[in-house]
N, C-alpha and C positions, 0 to 999 in steps of 0.2 A: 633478541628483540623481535615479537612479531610483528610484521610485515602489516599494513592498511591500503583495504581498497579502498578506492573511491569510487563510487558509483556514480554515474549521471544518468537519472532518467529520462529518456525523449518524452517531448510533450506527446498529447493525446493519450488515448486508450493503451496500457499496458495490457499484453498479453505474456504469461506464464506457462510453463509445461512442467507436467510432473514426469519427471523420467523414468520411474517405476513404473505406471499405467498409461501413459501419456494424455492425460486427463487436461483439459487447459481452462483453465481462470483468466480472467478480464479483470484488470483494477482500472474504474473510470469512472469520474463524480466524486473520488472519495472524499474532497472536502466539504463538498456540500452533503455526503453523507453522514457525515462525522458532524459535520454544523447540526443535522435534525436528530440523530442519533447518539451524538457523542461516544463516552468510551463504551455501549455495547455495539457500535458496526464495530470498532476496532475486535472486541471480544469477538463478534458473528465472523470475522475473518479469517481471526485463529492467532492475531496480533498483541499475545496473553500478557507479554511484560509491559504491551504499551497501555495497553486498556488496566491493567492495573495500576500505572502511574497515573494515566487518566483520570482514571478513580479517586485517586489519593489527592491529585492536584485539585479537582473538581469539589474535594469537598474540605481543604483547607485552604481554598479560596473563595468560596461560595458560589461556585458555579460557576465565576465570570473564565476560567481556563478552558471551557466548553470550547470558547469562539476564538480560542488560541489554538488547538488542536488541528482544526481540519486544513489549516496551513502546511502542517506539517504528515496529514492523514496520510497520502499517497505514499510521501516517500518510506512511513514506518510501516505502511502495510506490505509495500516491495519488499522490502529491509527482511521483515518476517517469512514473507515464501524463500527466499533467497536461503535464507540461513537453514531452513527445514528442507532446501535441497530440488527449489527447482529451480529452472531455468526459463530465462528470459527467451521469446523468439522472436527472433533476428529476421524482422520485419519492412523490407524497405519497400516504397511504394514504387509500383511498374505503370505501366500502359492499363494492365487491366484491372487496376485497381480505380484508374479517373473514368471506366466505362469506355477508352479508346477501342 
């Protein structure tokens, strides 16, 4: 039987690393992204199975799935880097982050 993470993501801005290039992505606003953009942010992110359920929900419901989505935008756009293999960094606030 396999095994389930559970993830919890801290509030604020997510940042990401690709561990191949170590290239880093920011996910932040994305409900309010997804509220103006619906499933193409999800698509522009690279969140391909979400935005195509998006799609699907968006148009045998008449649109109204639009303003259900970005509730849940952040957590399926993490969910998507994660699985394509990068990594979250591990982030904690110091002194020199309040400008002490």
């Amino acid at each position: 039987m396999p095994m389930t993470i559970v993830l919890r993501i801290p509030d604020g801005p997510i940042v990401l690393v690709n561990p191949a290039n170590g290239y880093r992505e920011t996910v932040a606003h994305a409900g309010l992204w997804c509220l103006i953009f619906g499933f193409f942010y999800l698509a522009y992110k690279g969140a391909w199975a979400a935005a195509g359920i998006a799609f699907a929900a968006a148009i045998f419901t008449g649109g109204l799935s639009w303003f259900g989505f970005p509730f849940i935008a952040r957590r399926l756009v993490v969910k998507s880097y994660l699985q394509r293999g990068w990594r979250l960094v591990d982030h904690s606030p110091t002194d020199d982050d309040a400008g002490v």
